[in-house]
C-alpha positions in Angstrom: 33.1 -53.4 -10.0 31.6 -50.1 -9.1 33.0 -48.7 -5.9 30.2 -46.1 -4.7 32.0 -44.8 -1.6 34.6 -43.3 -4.2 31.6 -41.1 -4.7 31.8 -37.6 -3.3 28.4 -35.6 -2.4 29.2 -33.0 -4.8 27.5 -32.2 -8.0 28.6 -33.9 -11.0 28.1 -36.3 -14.1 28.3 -40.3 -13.9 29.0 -42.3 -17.0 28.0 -45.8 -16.7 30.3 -48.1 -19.0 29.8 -51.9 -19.9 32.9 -54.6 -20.2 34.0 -53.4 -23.4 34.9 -49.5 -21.4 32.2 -48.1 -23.7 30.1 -45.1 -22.1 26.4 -46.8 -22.2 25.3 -43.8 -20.0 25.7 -40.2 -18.9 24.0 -38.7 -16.4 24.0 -35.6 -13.9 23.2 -34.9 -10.3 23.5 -32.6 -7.7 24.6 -35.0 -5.1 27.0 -38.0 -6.6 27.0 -40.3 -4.2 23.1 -40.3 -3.7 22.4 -40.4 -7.5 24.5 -43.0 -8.4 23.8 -45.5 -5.3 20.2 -45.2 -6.1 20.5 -47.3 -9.3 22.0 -50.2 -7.1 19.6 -50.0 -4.1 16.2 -49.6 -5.7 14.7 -52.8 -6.8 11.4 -51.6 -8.8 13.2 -50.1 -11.8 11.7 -49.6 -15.4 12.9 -52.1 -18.0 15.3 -49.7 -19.9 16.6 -48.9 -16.4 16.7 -51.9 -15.0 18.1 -53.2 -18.4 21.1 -50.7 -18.0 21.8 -52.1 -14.4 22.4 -55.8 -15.5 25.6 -54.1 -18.2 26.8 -51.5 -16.0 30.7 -52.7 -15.3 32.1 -49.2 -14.4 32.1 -46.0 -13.6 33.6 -42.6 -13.9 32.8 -39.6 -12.7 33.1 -35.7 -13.2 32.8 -33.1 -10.3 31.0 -30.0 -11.3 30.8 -26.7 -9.2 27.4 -26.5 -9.7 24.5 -27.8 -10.7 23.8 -25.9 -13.6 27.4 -27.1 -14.7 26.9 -30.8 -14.7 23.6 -29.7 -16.8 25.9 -28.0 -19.3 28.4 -31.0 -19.1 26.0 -33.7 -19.4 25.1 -32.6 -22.8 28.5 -32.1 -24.2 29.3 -35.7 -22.7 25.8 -37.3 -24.5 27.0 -35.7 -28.0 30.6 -37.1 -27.6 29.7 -40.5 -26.4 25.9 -41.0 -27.8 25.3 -43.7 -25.1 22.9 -46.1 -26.0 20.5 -45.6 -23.0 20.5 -41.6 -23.5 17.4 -40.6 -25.4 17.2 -36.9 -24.9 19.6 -35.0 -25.8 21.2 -37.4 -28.7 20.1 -35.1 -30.8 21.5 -32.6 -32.6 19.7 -29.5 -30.1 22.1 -27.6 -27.7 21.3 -25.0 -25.1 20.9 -21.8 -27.0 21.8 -18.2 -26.7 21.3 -15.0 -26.8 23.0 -13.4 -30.2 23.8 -9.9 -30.2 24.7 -10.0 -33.9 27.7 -7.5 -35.4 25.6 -5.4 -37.9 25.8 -1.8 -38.3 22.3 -2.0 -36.9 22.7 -5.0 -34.3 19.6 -7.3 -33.5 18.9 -9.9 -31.0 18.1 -13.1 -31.6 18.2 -16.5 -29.8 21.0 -19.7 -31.3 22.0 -23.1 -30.9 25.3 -22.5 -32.6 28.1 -20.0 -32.2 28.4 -19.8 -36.3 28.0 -16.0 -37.1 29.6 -13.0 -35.9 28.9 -11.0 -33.0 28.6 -11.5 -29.7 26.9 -14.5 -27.6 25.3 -14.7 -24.1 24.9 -18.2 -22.4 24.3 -21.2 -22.6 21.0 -21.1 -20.9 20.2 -24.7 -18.9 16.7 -22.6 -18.2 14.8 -21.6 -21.2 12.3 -19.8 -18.6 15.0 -17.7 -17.5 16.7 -16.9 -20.9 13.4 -15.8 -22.9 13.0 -13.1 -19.8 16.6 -11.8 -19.9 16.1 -11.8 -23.9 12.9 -9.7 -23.3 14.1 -7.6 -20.7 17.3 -6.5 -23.2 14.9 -6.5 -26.0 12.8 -3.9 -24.5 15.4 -1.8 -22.8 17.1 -1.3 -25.7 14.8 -1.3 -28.6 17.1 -3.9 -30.4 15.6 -5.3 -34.1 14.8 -8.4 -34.6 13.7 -8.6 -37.8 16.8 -10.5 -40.4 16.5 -8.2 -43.4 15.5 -4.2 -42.4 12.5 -3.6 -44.0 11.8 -0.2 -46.3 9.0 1.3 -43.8 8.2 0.9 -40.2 7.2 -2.4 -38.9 4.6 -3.1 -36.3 7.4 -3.5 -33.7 8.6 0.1 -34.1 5.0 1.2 -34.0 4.0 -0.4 -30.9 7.7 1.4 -29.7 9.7 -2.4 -29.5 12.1 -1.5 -31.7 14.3 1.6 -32.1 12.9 2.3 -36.2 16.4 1.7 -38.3 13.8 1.0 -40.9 12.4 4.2 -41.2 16.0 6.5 -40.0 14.4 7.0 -36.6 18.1 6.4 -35.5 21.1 6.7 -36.8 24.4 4.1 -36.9 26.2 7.0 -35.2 22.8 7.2 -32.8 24.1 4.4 -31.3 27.5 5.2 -30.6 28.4 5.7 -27.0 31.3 7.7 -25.6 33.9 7.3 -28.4 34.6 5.8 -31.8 35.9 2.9 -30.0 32.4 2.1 -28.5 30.5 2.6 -32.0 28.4 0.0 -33.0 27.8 1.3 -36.7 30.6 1.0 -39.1 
């Protein structure tokens, strides 16, 4: 049986499990004890909810630090267990990135997966806040975007959102910093 005053009132993710120890559920909240309890105290449930009440047998838990965490965690958990009442997240999405990729003329782009080279920024729970930090870099530093570097300017550099590698307007050695060490370019 499920003993709820095991629960702490920390943020966290629950997985619900059935007789067989199977993870039917995973799910996340900022207080433990209050999330959980409410599935046992509430009496006008949906049917998939109140479906997963009657085969709930047990319970473990995870403590997060924050919130944002037991975001991040949930989805790992849903993609390792695939519980049968989990409908978002089963599939095969993740939180993305930012990609600062490792060409001799860098670019920026958002990813799911960590699969190329180059450097990665995230996860981001928020995609609010991750499409304003991309911007914000995007603009500050005139990063490319574009996958292939085309043979004249592009509309970006024109409108002065990219830095022109297209057209020589910089160099790899233009983006060099202090030292050989800091060189971006080959």
């Amino acid at each position: 049986m499920i003993d709820l005053e095991a629960l702490p009132h920390l943020p966290g993710c629950y997985l619900f499990k059935n007789e067989e120890g199977t993870v039917i559920y995973v799910g996340k909240a900022k207080d433990l004890k209050k999330r959980v309890s409410s599935y046992f105290q509430k009496r006008d449930h949906d049917p998939k909810t109140a479906s997963l009440i009657e085969v709930i047998m047990g319970l473990d838990f995870i403590v997060t630090n924050t919130e944002v965490e037991a975001f991040l965690l949930e989805n790992t958990l849903i993609k390792k267990h695939w519980p049968r009442y989990n409908i978002a997240l089963k599939d095969s999405k993740r939180y993305a990135c930012i990609h600062l990729t490792d060409e001799k003329f860098p670019r920026i782009k958002l990813a799911r997966r960590k699969a190329d080279d180059g450097s990665f920024f995230g996860p981001f729970v928020s995609a609010k806040e991750r499409d304003y930090i991309f911007e914000v870099v995007r603009k500050t530093f005139q990063l490319r975007t574009c996958k292939k570097i085309p043979k004249r300017a592009c509309l970006r550099y024109h409108i002065a959102a990219c830095s022109g590698p297209c057209i020589g307007a910089i160099s790899a050695e233009g983006l060099c910093r202090e030292s050989e060490k800091s060189c971006l370019g080959p």
